[in-house]
C-alpha positions in Angstrom: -27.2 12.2 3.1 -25.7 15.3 4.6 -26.0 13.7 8.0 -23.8 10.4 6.8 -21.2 12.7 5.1 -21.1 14.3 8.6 -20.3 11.3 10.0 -17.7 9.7 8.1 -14.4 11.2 9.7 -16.1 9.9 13.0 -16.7 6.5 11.6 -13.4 6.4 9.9 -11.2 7.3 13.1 -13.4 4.8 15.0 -12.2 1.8 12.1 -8.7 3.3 12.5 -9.0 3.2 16.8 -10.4 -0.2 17.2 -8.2 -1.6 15.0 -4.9 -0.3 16.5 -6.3 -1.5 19.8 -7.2 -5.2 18.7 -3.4 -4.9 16.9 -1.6 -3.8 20.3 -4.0 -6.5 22.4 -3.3 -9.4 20.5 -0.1 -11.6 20.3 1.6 -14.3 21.4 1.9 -13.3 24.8 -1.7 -13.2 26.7 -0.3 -11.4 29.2 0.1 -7.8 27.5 -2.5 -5.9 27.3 -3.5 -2.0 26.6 -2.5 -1.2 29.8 1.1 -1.9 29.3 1.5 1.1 27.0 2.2 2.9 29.9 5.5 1.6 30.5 6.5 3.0 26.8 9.2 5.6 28.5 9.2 3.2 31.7 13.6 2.8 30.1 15.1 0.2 32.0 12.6 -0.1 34.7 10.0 -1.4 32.4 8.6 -4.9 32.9 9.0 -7.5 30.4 5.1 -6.8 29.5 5.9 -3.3 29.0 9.1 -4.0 26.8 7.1 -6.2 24.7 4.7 -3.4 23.8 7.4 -0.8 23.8 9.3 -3.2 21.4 7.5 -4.9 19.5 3.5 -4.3 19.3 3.5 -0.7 18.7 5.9 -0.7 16.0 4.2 -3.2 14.7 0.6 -1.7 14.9 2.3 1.4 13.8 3.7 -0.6 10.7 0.5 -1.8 9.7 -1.4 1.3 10.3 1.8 3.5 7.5 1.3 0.8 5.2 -2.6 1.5 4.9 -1.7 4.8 4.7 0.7 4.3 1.8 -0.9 1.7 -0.3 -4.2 3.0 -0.1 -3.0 6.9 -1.2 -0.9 5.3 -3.9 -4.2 3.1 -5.7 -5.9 6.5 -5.2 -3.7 8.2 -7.1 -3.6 5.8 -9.7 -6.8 5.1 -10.2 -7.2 9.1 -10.3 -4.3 9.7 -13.1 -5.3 6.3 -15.5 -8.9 6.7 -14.6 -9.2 3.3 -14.4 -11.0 1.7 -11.3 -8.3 -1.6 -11.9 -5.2 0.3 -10.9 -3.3 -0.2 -8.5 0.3 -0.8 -7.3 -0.1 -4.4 -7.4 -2.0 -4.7 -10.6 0.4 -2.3 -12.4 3.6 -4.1 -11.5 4.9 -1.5 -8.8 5.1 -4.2 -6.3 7.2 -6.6 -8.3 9.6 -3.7 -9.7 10.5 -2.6 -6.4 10.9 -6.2 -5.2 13.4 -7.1 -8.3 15.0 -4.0 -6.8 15.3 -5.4 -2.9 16.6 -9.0 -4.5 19.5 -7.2 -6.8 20.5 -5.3 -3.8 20.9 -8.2 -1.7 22.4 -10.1 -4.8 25.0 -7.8 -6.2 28.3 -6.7 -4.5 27.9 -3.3 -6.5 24.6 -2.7 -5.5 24.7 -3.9 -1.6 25.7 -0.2 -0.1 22.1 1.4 -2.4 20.0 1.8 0.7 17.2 -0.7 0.1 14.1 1.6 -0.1 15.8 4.2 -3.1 16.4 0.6 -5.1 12.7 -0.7 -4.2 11.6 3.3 -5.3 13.8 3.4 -8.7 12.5 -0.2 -9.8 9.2 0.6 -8.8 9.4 3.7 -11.3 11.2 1.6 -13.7 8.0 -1.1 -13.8 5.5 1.8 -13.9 7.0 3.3 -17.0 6.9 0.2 -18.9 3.4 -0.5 -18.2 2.3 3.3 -18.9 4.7 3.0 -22.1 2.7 -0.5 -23.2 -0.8 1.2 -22.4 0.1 4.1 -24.6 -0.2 6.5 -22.0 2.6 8.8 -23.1 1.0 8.9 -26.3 -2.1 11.0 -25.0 -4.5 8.1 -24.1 -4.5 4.8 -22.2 -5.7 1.9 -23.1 -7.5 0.4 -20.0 -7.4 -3.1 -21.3 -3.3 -3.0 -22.4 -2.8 -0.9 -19.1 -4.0 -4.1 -17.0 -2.2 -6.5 -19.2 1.0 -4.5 -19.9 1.2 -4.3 -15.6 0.7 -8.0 -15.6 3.2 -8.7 -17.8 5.7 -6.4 -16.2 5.0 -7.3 -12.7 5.4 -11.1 -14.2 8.6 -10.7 -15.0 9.7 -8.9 -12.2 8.7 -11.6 -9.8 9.9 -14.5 -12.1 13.5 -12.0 -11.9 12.9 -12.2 -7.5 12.6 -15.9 -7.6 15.2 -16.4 -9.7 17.3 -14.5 -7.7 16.8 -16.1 -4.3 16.7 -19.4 -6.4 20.5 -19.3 -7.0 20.9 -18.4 -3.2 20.3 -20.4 -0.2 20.8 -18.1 2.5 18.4 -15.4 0.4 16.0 -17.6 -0.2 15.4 -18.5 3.7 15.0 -14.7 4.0 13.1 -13.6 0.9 10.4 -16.6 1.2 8.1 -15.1 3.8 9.2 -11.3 3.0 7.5 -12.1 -0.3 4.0 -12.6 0.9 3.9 -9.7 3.2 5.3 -10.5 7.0 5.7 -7.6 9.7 6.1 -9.8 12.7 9.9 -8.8 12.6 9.8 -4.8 12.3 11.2 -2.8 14.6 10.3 1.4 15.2 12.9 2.6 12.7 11.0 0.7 9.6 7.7 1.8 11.3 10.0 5.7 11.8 10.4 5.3 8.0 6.8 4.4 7.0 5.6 7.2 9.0 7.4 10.1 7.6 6.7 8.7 4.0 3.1 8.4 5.2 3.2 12.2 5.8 5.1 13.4 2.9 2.7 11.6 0.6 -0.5 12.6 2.3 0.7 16.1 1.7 1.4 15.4 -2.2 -2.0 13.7 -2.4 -3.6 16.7 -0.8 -1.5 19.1 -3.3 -2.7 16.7 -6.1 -6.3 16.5 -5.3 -7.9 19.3 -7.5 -5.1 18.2 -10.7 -6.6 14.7 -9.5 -10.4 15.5 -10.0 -9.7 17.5 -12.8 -8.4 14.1 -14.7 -11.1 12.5 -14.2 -12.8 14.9 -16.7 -10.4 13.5 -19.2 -7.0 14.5 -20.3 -8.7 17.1 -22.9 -10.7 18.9 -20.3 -7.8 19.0 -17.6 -5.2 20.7 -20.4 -8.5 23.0 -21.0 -8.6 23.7 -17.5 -5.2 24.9 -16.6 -3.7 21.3 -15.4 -1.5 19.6 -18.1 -2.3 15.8 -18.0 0.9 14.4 -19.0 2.7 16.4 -15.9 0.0 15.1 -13.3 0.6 11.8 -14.9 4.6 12.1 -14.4 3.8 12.9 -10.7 1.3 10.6 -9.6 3.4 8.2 -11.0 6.5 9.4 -9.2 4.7 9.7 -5.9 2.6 6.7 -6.3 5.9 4.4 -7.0 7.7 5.9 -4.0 4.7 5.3 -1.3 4.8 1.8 -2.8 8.2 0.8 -3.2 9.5 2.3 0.8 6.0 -0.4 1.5 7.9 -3.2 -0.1 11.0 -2.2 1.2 9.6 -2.8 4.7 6.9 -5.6 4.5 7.0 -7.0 1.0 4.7 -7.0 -2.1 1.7 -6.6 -0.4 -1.6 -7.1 -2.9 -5.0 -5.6 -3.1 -4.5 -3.0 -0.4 -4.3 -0.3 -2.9 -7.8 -1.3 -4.8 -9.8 -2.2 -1.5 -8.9 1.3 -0.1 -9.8 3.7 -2.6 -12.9 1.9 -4.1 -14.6 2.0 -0.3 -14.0 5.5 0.2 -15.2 6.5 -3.4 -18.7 4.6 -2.0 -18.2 6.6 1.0 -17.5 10.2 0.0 -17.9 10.7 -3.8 -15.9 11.6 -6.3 -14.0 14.6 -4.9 -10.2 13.9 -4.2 -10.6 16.9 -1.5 -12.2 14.3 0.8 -11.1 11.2 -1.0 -7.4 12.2 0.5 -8.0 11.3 4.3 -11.0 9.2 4.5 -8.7 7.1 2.1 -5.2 7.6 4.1 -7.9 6.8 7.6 -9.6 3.6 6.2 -6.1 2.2 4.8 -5.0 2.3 8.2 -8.1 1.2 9.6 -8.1 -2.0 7.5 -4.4 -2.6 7.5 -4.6 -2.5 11.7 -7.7 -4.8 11.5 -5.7 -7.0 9.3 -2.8 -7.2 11.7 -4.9 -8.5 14.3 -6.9 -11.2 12.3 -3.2 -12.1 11.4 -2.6 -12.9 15.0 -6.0 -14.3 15.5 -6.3 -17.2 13.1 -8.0 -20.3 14.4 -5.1 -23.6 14.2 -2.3 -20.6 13.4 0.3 -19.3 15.7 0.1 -16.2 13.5 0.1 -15.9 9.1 1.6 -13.3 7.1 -0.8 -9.9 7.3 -0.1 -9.9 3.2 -2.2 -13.3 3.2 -5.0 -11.6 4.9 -5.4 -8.6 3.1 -5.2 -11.1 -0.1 -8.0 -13.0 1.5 -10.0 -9.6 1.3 -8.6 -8.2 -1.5 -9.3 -10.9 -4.3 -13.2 -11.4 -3.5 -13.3 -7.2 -4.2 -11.5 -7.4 -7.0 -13.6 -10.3 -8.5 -16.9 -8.2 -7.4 -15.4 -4.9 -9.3 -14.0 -7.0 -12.9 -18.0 -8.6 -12.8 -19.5 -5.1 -11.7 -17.6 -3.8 -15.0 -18.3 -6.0 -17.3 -22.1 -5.3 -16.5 -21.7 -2.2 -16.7 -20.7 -2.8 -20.2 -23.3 -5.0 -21.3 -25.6 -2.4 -20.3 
């Protein structure tokens, strides 16, 4: 045991390096490679192969690799603050707030100079706080089963809002179409600039949170008891789980399942302690994310599908596995 909690940050950075290297080594080109990293600074001297990496696969890879980060820190935290191995951004109806909040910026003349990540983040908190206010978590307890539902039905309605929105426009719609299931292929280093610093700033909130975060799952009784007041670890895992979320969907769409997957692997991994949960979480979201990029690129028939569609290809079966796994667990 103490030999295979030794090795997980090894194992973890190896998932995380293989699969930025499959990333930056596949595309639609066959003739860039690894080696063409090296022109990165080349400037105007760089060969075509090199400006292709420079310009396009390592913002990519880099993409992929923030939004592991991000996703998987914000089901974590979640999961941590409802105690309810369900959460997560998609589930809870963070994905479809901020995505209302992307469309209505696009949509409204008022609204078009809001930069696109703080409407994606204030929607995202908007959608939260009606599901926490359906499962009666500002009352003192949550309901698991109305927390599930109430984020269904908010993240229902704010999807049926999106497609009503780039219903009524042509031009939108053509834009908003394969946004919506989670495309990257078009990102460029400042999104990937913008994922990264998020990435950081809300690694260093998980890592603040972590003892608050063990001390939840204790229950809300035994964390006041201890010195941590529930409802204002709530408030912030909320606030910080929305915003790692809703600066994702700004970028590459609602993407599904990433935040489940993530934390539940690294729970199997490391235990229960959000000390260590932190960054073998933040690692393996960017490990599977990067992976995911490439099997994106790599699909047999396909010139290359959406990396949301893949992750929802993994994603669905685990969260089929973890609703039976409960409902065992409750039988017993």
């Amino acid at each position: 045991m103490r030999w295979r909690r030794a090795a997980l940050p090894a194992l973890a950075a190896a998932a995380l390096l293989c699969g930025g290297a499959l990333s930056l080594s596949t595309g639609g080109r066959s003739d860039v490679g690894l080696a063409d990293i090296s022109g990165m600074f080349a400037g105007a001297e760089a060969t075509l192969a090199q400006q292709t990496m420079r310009d396009i696969r390592v913002p990519r890879t880099l993409t992929a690799v923030f939004l592991g980060i991000n996703l998987g820190l914000a089901g974590l935290i979640l999961q941590a603050i409802t105690r309810n191995a369900l959460a997560a951004p998609g589930l809870l109806g963070i994905n479809q707030g901020a995505a209302l909040g992307i469309v209505l910026g696009l949509l409204v003349p008022s609204l078009s100079g809001v930069p696109q990540p703080l409407l994606a983040t204030l929607f995202g908190l908007v959608a939260i706080t009606a599901t926490f206010a359906i499962s009666g978590a500002f009352t003192g307890r949550i309901d698991s089963l109305r927390l599930i539902l109430g984020g269904i039905a908010v993240g229902a309605l704010g999807f049926a809002a999106v497609r009503l929105g780039y219903t009524l426009e042509d031009d939108l719609a053509r834009q908003v179409v394969r946004w919506t299931v989670g495309d990257i292929g078009g990102v460029r280093l400042p999104e990937a600039a913008r994922l990264g610093t998020t990435a950081l700033l809300g690694s260093l909130a998980a890592l603040a949170m972590a003892q608050r975060l063990n001390l939840m799952a204790l229950g809300q009784a035994a964390s006041h008891g201890l010195g941590a007041d529930p409802r204002r670890t709530l408030l912030i895992g909320a606030g910080v789980a929305s915003a790692l979320t809703s600066v994702c969907v700004s970028v590459a769409g609602p993407i599904a399942f990433a935040g489940l997957v993530v934390p539940h692997l690294a729970k199997a991994l490391t235990g229960a302690d959000h000390r260590k949960l932190v960054p073998v979480t933040a690692a393996l979201g960017a490990g599977l994310m990067a992976w995911a990029d490439a099997g994106s690129k790599l699909w047999p028939g396909f010139a290359e599908i959406p990396i949301g569609v893949v992750v929802s290809m993994i994603g669905a079966p685990w969260f089929l596995v973890i609703v039976l796994m409960r409902k065992g667990q409750a039988r017993g």
